[in-house]
C-alpha positions in Angstrom: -28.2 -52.9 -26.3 -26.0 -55.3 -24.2 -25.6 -55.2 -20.6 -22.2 -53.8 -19.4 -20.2 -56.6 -17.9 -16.8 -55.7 -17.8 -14.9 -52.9 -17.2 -11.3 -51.5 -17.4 -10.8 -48.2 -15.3 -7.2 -46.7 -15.7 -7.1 -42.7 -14.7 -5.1 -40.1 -14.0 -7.6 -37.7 -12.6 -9.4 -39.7 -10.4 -11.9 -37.4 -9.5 -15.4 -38.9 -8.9 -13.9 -42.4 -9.7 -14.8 -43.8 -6.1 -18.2 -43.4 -6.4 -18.5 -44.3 -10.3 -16.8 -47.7 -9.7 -18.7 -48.6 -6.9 -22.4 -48.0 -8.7 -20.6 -50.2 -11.4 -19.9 -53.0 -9.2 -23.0 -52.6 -7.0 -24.9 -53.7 -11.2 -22.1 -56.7 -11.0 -19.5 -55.1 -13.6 -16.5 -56.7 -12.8 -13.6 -54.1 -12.7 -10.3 -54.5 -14.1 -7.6 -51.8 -13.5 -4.3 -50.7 -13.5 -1.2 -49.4 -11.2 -2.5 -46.6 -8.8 -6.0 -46.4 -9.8 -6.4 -50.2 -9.0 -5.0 -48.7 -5.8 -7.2 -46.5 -5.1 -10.3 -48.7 -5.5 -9.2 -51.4 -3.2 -8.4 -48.8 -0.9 -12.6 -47.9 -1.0 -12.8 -51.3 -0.2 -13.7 -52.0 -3.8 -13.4 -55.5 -5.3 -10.9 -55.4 -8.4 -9.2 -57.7 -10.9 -5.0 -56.1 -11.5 -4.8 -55.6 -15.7 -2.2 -58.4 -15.4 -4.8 -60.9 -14.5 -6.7 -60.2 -17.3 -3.4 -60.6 -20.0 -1.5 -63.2 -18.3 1.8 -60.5 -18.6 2.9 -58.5 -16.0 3.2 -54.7 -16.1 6.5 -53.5 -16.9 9.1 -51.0 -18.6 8.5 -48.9 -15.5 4.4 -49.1 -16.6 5.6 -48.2 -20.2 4.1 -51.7 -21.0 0.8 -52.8 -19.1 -2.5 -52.3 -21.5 -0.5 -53.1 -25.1 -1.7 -56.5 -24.9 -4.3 -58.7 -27.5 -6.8 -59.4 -24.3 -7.1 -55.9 -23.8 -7.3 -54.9 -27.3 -8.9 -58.2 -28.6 -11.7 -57.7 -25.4 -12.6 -53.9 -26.7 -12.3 -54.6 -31.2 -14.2 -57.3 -31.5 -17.1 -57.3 -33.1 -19.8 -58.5 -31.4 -22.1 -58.9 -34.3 -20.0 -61.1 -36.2 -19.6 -64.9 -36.0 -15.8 -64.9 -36.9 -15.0 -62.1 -33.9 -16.8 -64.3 -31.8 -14.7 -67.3 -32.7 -11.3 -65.7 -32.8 -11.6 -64.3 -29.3 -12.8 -67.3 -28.1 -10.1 -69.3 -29.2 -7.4 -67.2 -27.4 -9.1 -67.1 -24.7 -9.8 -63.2 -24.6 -12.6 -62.1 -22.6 -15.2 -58.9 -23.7 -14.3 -55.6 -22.2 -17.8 -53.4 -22.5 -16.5 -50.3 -21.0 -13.4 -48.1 -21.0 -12.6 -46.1 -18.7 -9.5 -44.1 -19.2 -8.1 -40.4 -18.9 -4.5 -39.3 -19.8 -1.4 -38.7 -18.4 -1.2 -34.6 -17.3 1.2 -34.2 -20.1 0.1 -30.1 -20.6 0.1 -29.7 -16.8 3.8 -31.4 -16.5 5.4 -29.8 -19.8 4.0 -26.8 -18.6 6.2 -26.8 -15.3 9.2 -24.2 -14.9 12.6 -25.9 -15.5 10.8 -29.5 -16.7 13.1 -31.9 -17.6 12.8 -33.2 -21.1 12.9 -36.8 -20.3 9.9 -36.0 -17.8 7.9 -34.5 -20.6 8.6 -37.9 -22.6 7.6 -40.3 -19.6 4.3 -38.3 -19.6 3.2 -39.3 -22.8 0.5 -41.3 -22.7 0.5 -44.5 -25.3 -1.8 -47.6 -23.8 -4.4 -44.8 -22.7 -5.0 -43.1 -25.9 -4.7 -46.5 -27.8 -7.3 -48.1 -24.8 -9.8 -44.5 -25.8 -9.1 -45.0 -29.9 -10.1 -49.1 -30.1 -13.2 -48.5 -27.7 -14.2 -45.4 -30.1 -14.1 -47.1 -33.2 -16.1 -50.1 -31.7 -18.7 -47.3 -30.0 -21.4 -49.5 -31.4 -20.3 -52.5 -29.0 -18.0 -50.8 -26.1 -18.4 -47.2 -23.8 -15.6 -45.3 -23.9 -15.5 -42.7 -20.9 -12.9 -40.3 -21.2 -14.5 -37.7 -18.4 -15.3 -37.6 -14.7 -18.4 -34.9 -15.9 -20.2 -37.6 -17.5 -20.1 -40.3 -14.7 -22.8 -39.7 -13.0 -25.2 -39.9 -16.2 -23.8 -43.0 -17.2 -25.0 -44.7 -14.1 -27.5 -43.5 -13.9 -28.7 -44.5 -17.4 -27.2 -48.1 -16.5 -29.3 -48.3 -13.2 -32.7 -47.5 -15.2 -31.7 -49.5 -17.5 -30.6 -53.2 -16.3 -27.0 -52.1 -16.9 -26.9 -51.2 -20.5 -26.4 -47.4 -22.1 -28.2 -46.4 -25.3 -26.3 -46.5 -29.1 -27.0 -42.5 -28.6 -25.1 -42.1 -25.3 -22.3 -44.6 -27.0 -21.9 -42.2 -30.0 -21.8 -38.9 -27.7 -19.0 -40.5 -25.4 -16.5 -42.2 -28.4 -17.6 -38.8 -30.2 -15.8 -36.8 -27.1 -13.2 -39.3 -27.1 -11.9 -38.6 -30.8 -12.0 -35.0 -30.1 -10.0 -36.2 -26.2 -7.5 -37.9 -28.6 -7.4 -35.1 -31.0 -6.1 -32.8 -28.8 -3.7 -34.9 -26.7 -1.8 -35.5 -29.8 -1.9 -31.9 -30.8 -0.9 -30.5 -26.8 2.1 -33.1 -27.8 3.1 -31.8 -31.3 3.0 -28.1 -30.5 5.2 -28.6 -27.4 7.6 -30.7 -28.9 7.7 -28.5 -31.9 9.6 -25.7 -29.3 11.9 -27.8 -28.3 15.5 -27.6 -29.7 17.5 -31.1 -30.7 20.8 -31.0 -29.2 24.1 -30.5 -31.6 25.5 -34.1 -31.1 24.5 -37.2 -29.6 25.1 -36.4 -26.4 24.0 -33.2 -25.5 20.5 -31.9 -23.8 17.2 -31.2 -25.0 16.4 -27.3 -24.5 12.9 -27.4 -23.0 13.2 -23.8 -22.6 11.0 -23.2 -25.8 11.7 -21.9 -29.3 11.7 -18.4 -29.6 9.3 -16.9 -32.4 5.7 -18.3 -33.5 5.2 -21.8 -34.0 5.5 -23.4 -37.7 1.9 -24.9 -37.2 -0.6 -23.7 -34.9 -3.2 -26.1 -33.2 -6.1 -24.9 -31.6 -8.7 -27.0 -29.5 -11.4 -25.4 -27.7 -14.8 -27.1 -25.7 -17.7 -24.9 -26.1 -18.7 -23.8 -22.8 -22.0 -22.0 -23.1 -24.0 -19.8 -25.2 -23.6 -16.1 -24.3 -23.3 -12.9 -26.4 -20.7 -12.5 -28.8 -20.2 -8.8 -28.2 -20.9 -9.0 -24.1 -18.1 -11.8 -24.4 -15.9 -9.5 -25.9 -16.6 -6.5 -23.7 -16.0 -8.5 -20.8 -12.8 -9.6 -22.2 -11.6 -6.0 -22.6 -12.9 -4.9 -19.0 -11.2 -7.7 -17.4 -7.8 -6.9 -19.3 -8.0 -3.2 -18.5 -9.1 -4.2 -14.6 -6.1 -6.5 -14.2 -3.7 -3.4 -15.2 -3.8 -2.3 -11.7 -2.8 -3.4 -8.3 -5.0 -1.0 -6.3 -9.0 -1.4 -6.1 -10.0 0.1 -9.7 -13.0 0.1 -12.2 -13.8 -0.3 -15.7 -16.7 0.2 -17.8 -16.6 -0.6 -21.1 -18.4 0.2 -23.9 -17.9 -1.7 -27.4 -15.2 -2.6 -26.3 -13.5 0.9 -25.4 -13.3 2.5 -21.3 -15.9 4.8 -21.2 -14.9 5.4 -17.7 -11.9 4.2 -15.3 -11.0 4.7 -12.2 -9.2 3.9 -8.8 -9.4 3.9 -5.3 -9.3 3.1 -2.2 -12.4 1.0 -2.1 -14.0 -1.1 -5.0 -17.3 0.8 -4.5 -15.5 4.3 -5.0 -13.5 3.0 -7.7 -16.5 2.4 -9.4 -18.9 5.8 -8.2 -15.6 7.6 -9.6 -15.3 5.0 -13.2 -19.2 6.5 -13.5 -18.4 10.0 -13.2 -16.3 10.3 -15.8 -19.3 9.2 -18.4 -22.4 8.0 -17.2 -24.6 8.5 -20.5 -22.3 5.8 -22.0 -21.6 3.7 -19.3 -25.7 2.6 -19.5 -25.7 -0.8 -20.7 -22.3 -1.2 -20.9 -20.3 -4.0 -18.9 -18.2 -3.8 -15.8 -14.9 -5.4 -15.3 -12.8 -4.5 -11.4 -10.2 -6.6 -9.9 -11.2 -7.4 -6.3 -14.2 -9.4 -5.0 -17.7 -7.5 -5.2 -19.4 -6.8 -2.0 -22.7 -5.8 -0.6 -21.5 -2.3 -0.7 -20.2 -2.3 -4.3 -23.0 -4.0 -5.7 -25.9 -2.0 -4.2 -23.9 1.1 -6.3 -23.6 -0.7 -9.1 -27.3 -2.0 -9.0 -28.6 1.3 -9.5 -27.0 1.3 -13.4 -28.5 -0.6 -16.0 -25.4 -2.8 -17.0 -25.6 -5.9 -19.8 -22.4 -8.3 -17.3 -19.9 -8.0 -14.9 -16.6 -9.5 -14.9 -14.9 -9.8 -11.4 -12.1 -12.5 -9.4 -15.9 -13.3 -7.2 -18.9 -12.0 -5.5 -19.7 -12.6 -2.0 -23.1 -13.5 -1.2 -24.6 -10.6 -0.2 -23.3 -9.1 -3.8 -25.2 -12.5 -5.6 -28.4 -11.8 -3.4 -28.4 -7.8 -4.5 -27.9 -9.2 -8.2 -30.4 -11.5 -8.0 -33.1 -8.8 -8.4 -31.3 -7.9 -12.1 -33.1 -8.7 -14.5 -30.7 -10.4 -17.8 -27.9 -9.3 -15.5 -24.9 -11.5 -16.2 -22.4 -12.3 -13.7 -18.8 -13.8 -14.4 -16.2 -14.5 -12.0 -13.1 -14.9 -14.3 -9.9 -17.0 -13.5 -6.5 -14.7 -14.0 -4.3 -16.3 -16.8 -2.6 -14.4 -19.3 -3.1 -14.8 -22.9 0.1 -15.3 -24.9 -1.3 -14.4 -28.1 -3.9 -12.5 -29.8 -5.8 -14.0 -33.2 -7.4 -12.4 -35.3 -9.3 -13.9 -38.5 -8.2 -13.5 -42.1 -9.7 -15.0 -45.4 -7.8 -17.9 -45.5 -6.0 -18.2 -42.4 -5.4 -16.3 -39.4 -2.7 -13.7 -37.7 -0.7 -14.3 -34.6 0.6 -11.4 -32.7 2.4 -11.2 -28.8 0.4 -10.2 -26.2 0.4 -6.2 -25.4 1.2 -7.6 -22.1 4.9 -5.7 -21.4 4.4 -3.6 -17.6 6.2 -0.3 -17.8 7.2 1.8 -14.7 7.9 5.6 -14.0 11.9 4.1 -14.7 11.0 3.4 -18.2 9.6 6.8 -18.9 11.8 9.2 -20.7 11.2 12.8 -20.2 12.2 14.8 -23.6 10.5 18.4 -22.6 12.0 20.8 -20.5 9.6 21.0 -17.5 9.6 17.8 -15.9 6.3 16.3 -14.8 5.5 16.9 -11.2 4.7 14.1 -8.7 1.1 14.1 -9.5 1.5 14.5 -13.2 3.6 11.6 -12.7 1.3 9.6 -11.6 -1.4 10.6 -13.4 0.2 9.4 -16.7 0.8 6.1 -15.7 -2.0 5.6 -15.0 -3.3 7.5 -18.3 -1.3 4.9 -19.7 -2.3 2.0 -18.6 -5.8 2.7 -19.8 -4.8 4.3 -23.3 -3.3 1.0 -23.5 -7.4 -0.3 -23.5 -8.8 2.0 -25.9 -9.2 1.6 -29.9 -7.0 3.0 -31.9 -6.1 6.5 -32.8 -6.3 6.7 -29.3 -5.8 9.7 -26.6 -6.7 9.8 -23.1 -7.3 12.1 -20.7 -7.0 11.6 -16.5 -6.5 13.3 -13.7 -6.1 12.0 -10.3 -6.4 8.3 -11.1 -9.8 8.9 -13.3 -10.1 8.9 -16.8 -11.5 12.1 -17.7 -12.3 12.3 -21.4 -11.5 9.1 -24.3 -10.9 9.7 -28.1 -11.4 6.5 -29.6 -11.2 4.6 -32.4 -10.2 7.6 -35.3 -9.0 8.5 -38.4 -6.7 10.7 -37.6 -4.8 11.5 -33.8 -5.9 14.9 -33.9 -9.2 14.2 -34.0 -9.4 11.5 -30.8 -7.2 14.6 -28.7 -10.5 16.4 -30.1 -13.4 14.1 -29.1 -11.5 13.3 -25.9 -12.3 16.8 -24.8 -15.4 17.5 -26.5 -17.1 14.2 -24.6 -15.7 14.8 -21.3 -18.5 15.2 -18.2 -15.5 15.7 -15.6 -12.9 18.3 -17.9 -10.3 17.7 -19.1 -8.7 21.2 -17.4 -5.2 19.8 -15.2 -5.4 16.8 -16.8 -3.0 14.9 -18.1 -3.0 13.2 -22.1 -2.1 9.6 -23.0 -1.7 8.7 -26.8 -0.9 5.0 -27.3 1.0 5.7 -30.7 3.4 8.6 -31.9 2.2 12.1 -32.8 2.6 12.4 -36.6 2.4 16.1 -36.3 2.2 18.7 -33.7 -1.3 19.6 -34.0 -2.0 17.2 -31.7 -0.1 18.7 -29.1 -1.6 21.7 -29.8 -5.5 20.1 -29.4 -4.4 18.6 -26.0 -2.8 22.0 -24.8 -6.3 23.6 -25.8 -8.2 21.2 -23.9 -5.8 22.4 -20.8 -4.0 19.1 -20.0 -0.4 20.0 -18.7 1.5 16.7 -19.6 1.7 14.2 -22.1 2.7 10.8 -22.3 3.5 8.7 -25.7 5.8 6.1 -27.6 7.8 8.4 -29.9 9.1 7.4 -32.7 8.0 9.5 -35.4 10.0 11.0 -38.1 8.9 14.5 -36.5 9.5 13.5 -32.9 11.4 17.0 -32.5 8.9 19.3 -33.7 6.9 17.9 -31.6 8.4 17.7 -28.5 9.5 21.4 -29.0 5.3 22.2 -29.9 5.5 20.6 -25.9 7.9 23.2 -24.6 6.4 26.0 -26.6 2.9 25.3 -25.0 4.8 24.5 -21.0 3.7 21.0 -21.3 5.9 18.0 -19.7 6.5 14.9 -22.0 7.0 11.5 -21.7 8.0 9.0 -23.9 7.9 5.0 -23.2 9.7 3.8 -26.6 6.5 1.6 -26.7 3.1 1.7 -28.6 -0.5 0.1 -28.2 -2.0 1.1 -31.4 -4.7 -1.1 -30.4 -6.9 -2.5 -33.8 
């Protein structure tokens, strides 16, 4: 292959770049480069040719125009292999460009902004970058297109071993990533300005608010980031959500995919001693999710239970050195962000539903029996649901004092979870309190939760026979609450 000789380097995220263009021009690459980036590297004291030396035409357009030139695009298309490329680059006196190095304009990170402007969102559209990535692609065979700071310490290195030149392998691998780069840039730029309104007349202002409702087209582009699980992946998914419910130190342990046990705290290490409690047969080999940093003290508790992963915001090091000693154990420390929307595959397409990610307070509650809840009642349904909100649906669960005490999950019929809930419970269900996330269809399940001894109940309403069953409620002395919201989690 032939020997990188000339480079053009124009980046937005110029991490790593410093380093990367000096191993370049300590193997005689000359460097050509643009606006700040051209900056940067004469800044590190790095020799480099301004883009405008190489076209003859200065930048302009406010750098709308700087890389939309023949000697740029002429230097990265031609063919190397054939006679006439040769001769018709050599005529106009266009030079060979061997590598590209180019990332884009933060167009998600800048239409992402609160209150953007919409001519901001239009200035950060990239157009010589992703034409610079598309032309060195399609001539992979003769040019190295870099569109990522990950790869550039390979790529020198491979150069250094090699008298400057990279293999047709590592070619195809980098213009393959730079399609897929491309891909979804242009997509990131459709779906957003899909959501935003035109204005009624010629004059007026571009809503960047967003369009209510679901987008027309949905694009999806995703990196694959490691091999893991399918069903861990999942699990942690749902312990995470649940552990991010709750402001306080609290505990999750989930098993396919439902709270086996939940609890909180005052400290992460009780949260989780009291999440155990409330089921530890099927908390064995299940996965842990919690919402503060893992310490020495939480971890040697937790180390004592066979568990498949835990999910947590980090682990100090004491925590990592306990791990360590796990055999298969697998750790995650998971950024917060909150998903939008929830997919879920069907033959032929796929469904798109809101987030279940509405908060609801002791103000939102509306009490419908006639014994109001007491303080600790109170309580202990929020919290009840909050985690009903977590478990399969038909749903009901039981908690007292900030622990879950029994979980129905996942049945045919309502009656039956308020059933199971009881019948599994290690801690009783006795002065608890119930959580169902959908209606009761019927009073019998009142009447199964009364029997299991709870004393309040807390659910959306809505049913046809919301009146029988608030009066089976009064009948029995149990307080009710209704949030005019369901889970009904599938």
């Amino acid at each position: 292959m032939g020997k990188i000789q000339r480079a053009i380097l124009s980046v937005t995220d110029k991490t790593g770049l410093v380093k990367f263009a000096r191993r370049l021009a300590k193997m005689g690459v000359e460097l050509v480069s643009t606006g700040g980036t051209a900056k940067l590297l004469r800044d590190s004291g790095i020799a480099v040719k301004d883009i405008s030396d190489l076209t003859g035409f200065p930048e302009m357009l406010d750098g709308r125009v700087k890389t939309l030139h023949p000697k740029v695009h002429g230097g990265i298309l031609h063919v190397r292999g054939k006679a006439e490329h040769r001769a018709a680059v050599s005529e106009h006196g266009i030079e060979p460009i061997d590598m590209v190095v180019v990332n884009l304009y933060a167009f998600e990170k800048t239409a992402g902004k609160p209150g953007v402007e919409f001519e901001d969102i239009i200035e950060n559209i990239d157009i010589g970058g992703p034409s610079m990535v598309r032309s060195a692609a399609k001539n992979f065979q003769d040019v190295a297109i870099v569109t990522s700071p990950s790869d550039y310490d390979a790529i020198a290195s491979e150069m250094e071993s090699s008298g400057g030149s990279l293999s047709l392998k590592t070619k195809w691998r980098l213009a393959q990533n730079a399609f897929a780069t491309t891909a979804a840039y242009d997509s990131a730029i459709a779906s957003t300005l899909e959501r935003i309104g035109a204005p009624e007349g010629d004059g007026g202002k571009f809503e960047t608010g967003g369009a209510d409702g679901f987008p027309e087209t949905l694009r999806l582009s995703f990196r694959k980031a490691f091999d893991l699980s399918y069903n861990n992946i999942v699990d942690l998914q749902a312990a995470w959500d649940l552990a991010q419910e709750f402001e306080g130190p609290v505990c999750a342990i989930i098993k396919h995919t439902n709270p086996c046990g939940t609890a909180v705290a005052t400290t992460l290490a009780e949260a989780y001693k009291r999440a155990l409690e409330c089921d530890p047969v099927s908390a064995f080999g299940g996965v842990i999710g919690v919402n503060r940093t893992i310490d020495r003290e939480t971890a040697t508790e937790m180390a004592k239970l066979f568990v498949e992963a835990i999910a947590a915001p980090a682990f100090d090091s004491a925590a990592r050195e306990i791990f360590a000693t796990k055999k298969n154990l697998r750790l995650l420390e998971v950024v917060p962000m909150q998903q939008k929307w929830v997919l879920k595959n069907v033959s032929g397409g796929v469904l798109l539903q809101d987030n279940d990610v509405r908060s609801l307070s002791e103000a939102d509650f509306k009490i419908v029996s006639e014994r109001k809840p007491t303080e600790q009642e109170m309580r202990d349904l929020l919290f009840a649901w909050k985690v009903c909100k977590h478990v399969k649906s038909n749903a009901i669960l039981y908690a007292r004092n900030g622990q879950s005490t029994g979980v129905g999950a996942g049945q045919m019929s309502r009656v039956d979870s308020a059933k199971i809930g009881a019948m599994k419970s290690v801690l009783g269900t006795k002065g608890s309190v119930a959580a169902s996330d959908a209606f009761f269809p019927f009073p019998d399940g009142v009447e199964e939760i009364a029997k299991a001894g709870a004393t309040a109940i807390i659910q959306p309403g809505g049913s046809v026979r919301d009146q029988e069953v608030i009066d089976a409620a009064n009948r029995l002395g149990l307080a009710m609450v209704l949030t005019g919201v369901r889970h009904f989690r599938h």
